[in-house]
C-alpha positions as CSV (number, residue, x, y, z in Angstrom):
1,X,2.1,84.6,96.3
2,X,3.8,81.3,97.3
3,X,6.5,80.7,99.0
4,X,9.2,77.9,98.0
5,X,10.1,75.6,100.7
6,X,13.8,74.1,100.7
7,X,15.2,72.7,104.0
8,X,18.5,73.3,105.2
9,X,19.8,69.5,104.1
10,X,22.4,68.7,101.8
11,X,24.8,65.5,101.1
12,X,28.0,65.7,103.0
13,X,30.1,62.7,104.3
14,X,30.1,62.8,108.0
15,X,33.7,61.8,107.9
16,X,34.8,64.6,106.4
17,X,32.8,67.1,108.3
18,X,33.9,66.2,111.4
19,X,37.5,65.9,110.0
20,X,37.2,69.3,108.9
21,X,35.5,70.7,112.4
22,X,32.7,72.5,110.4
23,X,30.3,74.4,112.3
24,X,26.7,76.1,112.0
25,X,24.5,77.8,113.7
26,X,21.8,76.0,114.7
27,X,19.2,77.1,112.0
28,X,17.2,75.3,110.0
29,X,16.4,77.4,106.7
30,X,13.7,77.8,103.9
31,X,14.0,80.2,100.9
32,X,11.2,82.7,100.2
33,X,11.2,83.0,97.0
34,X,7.6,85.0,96.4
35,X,7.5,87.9,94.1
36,X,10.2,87.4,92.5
37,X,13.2,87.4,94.9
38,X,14.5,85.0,97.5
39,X,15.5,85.7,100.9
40,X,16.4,82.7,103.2
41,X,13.7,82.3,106.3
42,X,14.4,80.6,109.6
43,X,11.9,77.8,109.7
44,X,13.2,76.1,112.8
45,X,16.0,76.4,115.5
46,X,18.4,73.7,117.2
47,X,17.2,74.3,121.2
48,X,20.7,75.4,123.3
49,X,22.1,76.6,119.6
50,X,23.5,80.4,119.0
51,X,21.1,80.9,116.8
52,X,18.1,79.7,119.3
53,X,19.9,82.2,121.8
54,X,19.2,85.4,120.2
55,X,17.3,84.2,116.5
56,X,13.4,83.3,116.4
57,X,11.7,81.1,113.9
58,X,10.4,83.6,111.0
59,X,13.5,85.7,111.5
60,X,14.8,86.5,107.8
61,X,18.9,86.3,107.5
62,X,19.6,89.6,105.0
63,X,22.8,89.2,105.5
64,X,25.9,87.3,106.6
65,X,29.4,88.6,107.6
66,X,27.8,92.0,105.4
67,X,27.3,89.8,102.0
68,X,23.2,90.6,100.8
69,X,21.6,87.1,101.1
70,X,19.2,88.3,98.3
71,X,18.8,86.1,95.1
72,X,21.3,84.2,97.1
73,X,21.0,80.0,96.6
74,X,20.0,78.2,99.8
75,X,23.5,75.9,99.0
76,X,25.3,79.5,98.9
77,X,24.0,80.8,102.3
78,X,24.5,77.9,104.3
79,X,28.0,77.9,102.6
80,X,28.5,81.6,103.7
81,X,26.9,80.6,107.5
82,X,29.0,77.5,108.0
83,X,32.5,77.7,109.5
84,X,35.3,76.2,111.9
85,X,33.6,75.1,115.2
86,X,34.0,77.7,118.0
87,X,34.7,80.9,115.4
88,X,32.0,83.5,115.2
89,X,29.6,84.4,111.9
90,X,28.2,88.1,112.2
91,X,24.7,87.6,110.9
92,X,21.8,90.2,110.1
93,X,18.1,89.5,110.4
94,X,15.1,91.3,110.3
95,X,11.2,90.8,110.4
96,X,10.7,90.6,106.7
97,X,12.8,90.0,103.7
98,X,12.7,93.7,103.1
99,X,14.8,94.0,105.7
100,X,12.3,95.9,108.5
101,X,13.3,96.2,112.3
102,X,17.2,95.0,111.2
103,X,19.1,93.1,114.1
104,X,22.9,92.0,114.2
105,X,24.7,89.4,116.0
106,X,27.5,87.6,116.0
107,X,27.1,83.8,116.9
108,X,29.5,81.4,117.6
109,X,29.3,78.3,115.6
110,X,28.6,74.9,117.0
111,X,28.9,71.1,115.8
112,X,26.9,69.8,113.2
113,X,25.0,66.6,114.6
114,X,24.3,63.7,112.3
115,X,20.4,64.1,112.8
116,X,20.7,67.6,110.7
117,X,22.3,65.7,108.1
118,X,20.6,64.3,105.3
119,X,20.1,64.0,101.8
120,X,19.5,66.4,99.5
121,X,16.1,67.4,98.9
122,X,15.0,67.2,95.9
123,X,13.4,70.4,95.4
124,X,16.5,72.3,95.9
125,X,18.5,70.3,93.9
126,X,16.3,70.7,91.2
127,X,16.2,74.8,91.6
128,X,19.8,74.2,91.5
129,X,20.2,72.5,88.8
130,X,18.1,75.1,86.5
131,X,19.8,78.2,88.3
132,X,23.3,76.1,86.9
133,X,21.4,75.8,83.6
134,X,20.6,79.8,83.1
135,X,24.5,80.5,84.2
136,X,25.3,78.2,81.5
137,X,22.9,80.1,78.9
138,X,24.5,83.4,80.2
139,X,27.9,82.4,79.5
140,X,26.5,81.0,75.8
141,X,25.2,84.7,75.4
142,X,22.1,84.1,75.9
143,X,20.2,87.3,77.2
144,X,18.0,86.1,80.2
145,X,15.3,88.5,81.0
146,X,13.7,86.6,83.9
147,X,13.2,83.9,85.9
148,X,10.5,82.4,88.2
149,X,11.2,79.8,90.3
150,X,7.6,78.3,91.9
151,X,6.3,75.6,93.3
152,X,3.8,73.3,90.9
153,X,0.0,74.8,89.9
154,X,-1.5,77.1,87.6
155,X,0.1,80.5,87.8
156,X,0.3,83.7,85.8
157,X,4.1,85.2,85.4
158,X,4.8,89.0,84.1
159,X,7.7,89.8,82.7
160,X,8.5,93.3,80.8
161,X,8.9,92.9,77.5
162,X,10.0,94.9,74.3
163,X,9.2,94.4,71.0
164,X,10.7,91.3,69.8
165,X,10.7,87.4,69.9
166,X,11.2,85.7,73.1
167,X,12.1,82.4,73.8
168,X,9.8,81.0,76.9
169,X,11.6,77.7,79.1
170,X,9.4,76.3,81.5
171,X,11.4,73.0,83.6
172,X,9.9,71.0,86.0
173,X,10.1,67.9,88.7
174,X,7.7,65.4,88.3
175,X,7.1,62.5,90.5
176,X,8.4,59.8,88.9
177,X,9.9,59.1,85.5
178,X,8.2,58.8,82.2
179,X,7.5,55.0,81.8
180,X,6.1,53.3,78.2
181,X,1.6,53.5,79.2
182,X,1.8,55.8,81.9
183,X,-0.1,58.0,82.7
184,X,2.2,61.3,83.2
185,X,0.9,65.1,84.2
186,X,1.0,67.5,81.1
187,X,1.8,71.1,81.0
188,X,1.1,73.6,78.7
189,X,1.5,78.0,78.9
190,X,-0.3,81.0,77.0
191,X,1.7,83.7,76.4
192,X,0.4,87.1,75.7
193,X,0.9,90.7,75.8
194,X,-1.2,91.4,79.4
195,X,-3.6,93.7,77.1
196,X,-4.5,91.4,74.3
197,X,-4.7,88.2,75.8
198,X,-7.0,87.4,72.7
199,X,-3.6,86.9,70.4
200,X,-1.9,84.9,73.3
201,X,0.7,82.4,71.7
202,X,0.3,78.7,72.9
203,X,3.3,76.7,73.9
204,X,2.0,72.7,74.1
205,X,5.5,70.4,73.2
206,X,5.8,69.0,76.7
207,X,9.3,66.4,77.0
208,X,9.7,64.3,80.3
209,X,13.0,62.5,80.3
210,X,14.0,60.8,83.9
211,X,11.7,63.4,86.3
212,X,13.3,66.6,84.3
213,X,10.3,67.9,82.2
214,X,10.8,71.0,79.8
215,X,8.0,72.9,77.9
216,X,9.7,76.0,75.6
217,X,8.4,77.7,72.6
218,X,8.8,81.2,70.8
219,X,6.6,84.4,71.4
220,X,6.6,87.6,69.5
221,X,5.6,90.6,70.7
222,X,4.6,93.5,68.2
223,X,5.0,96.3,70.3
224,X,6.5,96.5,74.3
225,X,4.2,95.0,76.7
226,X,3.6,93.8,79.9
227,X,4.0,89.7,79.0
228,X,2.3,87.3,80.8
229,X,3.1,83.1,81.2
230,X,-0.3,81.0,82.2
231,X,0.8,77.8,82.7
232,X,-1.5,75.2,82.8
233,X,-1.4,71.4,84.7
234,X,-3.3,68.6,83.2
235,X,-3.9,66.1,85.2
236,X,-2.9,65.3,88.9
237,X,-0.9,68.1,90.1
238,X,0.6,65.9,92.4
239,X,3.2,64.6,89.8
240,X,4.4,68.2,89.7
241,X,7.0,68.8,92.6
242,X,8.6,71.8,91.6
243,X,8.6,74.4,88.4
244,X,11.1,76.8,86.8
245,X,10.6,79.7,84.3
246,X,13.0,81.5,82.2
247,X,12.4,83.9,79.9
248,X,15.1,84.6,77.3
249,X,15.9,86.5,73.8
């Protein structure tokens, strides 16, 4: 399993932030995202913070103010962390994103300095942008079944599946744009019913427009099945920066 790494770094005008007197805690946060579900992870801590007082690095925040962080966004947990400088967040953490040895406390929230400020990475605005995507497809009535969000490689992706066609969206970062003679990373996925991999289904129409690639094609299954997504890379997997799977009916 792999875990997704998204820093705790967003656009904000500095203006405005000081103008509104928004606090944090003093946490700097990844997502975990392995098997499946994400939890956010403390992968570093402001030194003299609240958070440094009583929080460690590898601490896992499972929830804030009682809200599950689970499946949460990283946007939509710092949102739920951040408040007026001086009030208090009750947060709970624990050793794993299971939620063993659980620990509450309530820490008061500090000033933001300008050094935790930057722009948005963009690795998490991409996962962003494709959890905004599925919510669209939801609303459109589109049934999603699952979705895998992963770093770039060569993976294998289960899904349960009953008898029917499915509709198999894989997005990615690349590097850099698509230019006219260059050389850009290819992608293509198997899907199969996990006991007849024989009869697997290949998906090989791979678009890159800007850095936003998308590979999708159609699957049947004949009977309900443990399906399973191999996706490939061609190429340097270095172009890759970031991949997105959604399976849909």
């Amino acid at each position: 399993m792999k875990k997704a790494v998204f820093f705790f770094c967003f656009t904000i005008s500095l203006s405005s932030l000081y103008a509104q007197n928004i606090g944090g805690i003093g946490a700097q946060l990844l997502m975990d995202t392995a098997g499946g579900h994400s939890m956010p992870e403390i992968s570093g801590l402001v030194k003299g913070s609240s958070a440094d007082q009583f929080l460690k690095a590898t601490d896992y925040i499972i929830k804030v103010n009682g809200t599950s962080c689970l499946d949460k966004t990283l946007v939509e947990v710092v949102g739920m962390i951040r408040g007026e400088v001086g009030t208090t967040v009750h947060v709970t953490v624990a050793d794993t994103k299971e939620g063993k040895n659980p620990r509450e406390y309530d820490l008061t929230r500090g000033a933001i300095s300008a050094i935790n400020t930057k722009s948005i990475d963009p690795v998490e605005a991409f996962n962003e942008q494709c959890v905004t995507e599925v919510k669209e497809m939801k609303k459109r009535g589109v049934t999603v079944v699952k979705t895998f969000p992963s770093e770039c490689g060569n993976y294998f992706f289960n899904f349960d599946a009953e008898a029917g066609q499915y509709r198999v969206r894989v997005m990615t970062l690349d590097e850099q744009a698509a230019t006219k003679g260059d050389k850009q990373l290819t992608i293509s996925a198997r899907v199969f019913d996990n006991a007849s991999e024989k009869e697997a289904t290949a998906i090989s129409k791979y678009d890159v427009r800007d850095t936003r690639g998308l590979l999708e094609g159609l699957v049947t299954f004949k009977k309900a099945c443990v399906g399973t997504i191999s996706v490939q890379l061609h190429g340097d997997e270095k172009k890759c920066k970031a991949m997105y799977v959604v399976v849909c009916k």
